[in-house]
N, C-alpha and C positions, 0 to 999 in steps of 0.2 A: 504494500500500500504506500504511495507516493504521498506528497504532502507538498505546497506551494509557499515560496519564502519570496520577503522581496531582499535583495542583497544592495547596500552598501558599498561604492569604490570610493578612493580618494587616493593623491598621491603630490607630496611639492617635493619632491625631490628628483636630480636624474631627467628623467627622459618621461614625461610624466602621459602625454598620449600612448606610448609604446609600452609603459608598465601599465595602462589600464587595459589596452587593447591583451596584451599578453595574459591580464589576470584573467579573462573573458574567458579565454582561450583555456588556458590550465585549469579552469573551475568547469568550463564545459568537457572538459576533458578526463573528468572525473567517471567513473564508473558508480553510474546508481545519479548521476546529476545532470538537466538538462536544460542552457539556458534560453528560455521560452521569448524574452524583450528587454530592448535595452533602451533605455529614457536616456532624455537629451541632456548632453555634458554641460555641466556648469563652474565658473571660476569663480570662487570664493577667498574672502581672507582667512587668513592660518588664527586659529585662537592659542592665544597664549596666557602662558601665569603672569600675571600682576608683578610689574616693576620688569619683564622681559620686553624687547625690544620685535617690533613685528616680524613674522616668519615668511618664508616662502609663498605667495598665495596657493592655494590645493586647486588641483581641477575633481571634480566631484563627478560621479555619475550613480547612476541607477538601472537595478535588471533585477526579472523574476528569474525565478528557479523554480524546476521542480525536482523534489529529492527522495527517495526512500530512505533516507538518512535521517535520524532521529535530531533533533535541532541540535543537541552536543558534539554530537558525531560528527555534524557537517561545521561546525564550527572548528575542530580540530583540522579537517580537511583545509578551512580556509585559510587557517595559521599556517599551515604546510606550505599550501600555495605562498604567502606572503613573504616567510622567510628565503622559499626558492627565489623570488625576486627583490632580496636585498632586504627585507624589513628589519630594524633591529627594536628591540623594546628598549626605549631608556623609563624617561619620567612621563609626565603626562604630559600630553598635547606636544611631544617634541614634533622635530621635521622627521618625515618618513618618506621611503621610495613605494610604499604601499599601505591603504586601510583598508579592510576589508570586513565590514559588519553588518551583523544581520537585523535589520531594522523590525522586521516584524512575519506573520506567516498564518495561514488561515485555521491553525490548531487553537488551543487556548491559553491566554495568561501564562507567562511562564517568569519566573522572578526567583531566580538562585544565587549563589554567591558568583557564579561566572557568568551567565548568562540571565538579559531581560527582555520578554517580545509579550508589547512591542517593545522598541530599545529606547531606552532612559531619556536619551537624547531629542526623541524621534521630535518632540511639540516644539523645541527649540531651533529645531533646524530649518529654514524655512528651504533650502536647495533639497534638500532630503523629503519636503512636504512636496515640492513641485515637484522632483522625479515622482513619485510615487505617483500624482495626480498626471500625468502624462505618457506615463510606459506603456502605452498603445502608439505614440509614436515612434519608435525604431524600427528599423527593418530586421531582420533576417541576420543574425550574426556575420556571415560574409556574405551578406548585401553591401555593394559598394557604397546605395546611400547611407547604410547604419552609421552613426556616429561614431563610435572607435574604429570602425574598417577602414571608414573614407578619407578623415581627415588626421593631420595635412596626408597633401596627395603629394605621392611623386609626380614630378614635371616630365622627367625625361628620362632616363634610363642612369641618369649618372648623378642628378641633379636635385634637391630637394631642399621646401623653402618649409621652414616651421617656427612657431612661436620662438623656443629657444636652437640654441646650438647643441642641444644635448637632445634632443629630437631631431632636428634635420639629423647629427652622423648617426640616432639610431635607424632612420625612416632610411637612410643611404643605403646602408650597409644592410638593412634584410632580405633576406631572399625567403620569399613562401610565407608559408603561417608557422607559427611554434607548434610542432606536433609533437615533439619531445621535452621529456625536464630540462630546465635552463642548465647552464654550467656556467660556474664564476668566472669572470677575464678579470685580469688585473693589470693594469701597464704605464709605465711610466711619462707616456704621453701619447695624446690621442690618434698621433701618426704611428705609433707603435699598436697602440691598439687595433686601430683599424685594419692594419695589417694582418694581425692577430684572430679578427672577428672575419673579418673577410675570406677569409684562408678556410675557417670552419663552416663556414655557409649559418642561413637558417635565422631566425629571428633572432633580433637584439636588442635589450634593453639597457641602462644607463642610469647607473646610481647616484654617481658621482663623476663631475667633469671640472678640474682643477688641475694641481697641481701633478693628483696623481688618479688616475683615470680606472672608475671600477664599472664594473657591468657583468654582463653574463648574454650566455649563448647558449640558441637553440638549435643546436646540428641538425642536418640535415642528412640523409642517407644518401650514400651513390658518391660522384663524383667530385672534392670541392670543386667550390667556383672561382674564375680567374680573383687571383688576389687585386684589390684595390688598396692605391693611396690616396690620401687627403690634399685637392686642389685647394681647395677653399673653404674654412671655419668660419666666418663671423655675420653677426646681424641675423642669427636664423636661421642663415643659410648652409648648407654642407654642397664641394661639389668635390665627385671621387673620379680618380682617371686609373687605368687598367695599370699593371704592372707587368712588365714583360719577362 
């Protein structure tokens, strides 16, 4: 017997379209989990403790589930998912490369020491009240117009324009959808890494773009793809050229 959840994303860290699009994907990719719609993305500011200094702004989004997983169960699942794409727990309300919670679900009242559905939060959030009240708009998980599929779009085969720089090199550098678990990359800069992520093929996300460049990779099976280097970082934009 299945049972219908609406789920929670959010992400200010890293590459934050490509960790939502990927969390999509790894949560759908669950056995026993199937995600039924996904509401339209929205960019909020980051809440912080008193006397801290503003965070990241989160892109927020929203999607139903349906699960034979009992709501604990599937909530363990979802910490799985999160940690594979970089989450770390510190304090509250830190910056993360992923949130993943479960807002609410058509069982009854549930109120434990780990878990509360609906979720504590839910009346406060007003980005979290709007997804909820529009998850009949999205398409199709890989419908080009659903919102984590579509956007940003690649331009051109080598070329890609997005909010930040740690989006355009992950949107660059993926090939296909993530149909495998991530694997961590680490490297000391992002011409090294790209190198690095390129070589392995397969979806990319992006934790960290600084001094020293973290992410993680979803291989792909068969051949790698020709390696790419880094023409151009800045303003959003990434453009990669072939490496011979």
């Amino acid at each position: 017997m299945s049972a219908r959840f609406v789920l929670g994303l959010g992400s200010n860290l890293g590459s934050r379209w490509s960790l939502l699009r990927a969390a999509l994907h790894r949560v759908g990719a669950i056995d026993g989990v199937t995600v039924e719609s996904v509401g339209r993305p929205r960019q909020t500011e980051a809440l912080v403790l008193p006397g801290e200094l503003p965070g990241p702004a989160f892109l927020n989004g929203v999607a139903t589930l349906r699960s034979t997983f009992t709501p604990e169960a599937l909530l363990d699942r979802l910490h799985e998912v999160e940690a594979e794409l970089g989450r770390v727990r510190e304090r509250k309300w830190a910056a993360r490369t992923l949130d993943l919670d479960l807002l609410t679900w058509d069982g009854p009242p549930i109120d434990t020491e780990r878990l509360a559905l609906p979720h504590a939060g839910l009346s406060e959030r007003r980005f979290a009240q709007a997804g909820v009240a529009d998850l009949g708009w999205g398409g199709a998980l890989d419908d080009p117009s659903a919102p984590f599929a579509g956007a940003p779009r690649r331009r051109d085969e080598l070329e890609v324009e997005a909010d930040s720089e740690a989006d355009a090199l992950a949107w660059a550098l993926t090939v296909g959808m993530p149909t495998g678990p991530f694997e961590p990359l680490e490297a000391g800069s992002a011409a090294d890494f790209a190198l690095e992520a390129s070589q392995r093929g397969g979806a990319v996300v992006l934790f960290e773009l600084g001094d020293r460049v973290r992410g993680a990779v979803a291989p792909v099976a068969g051949d790698p793809p020709p390696r790419r280097a880094i023409g151009r970082l800045e303003s959003g934009r990434c453009r990669l050229r072939l490496v011979d």
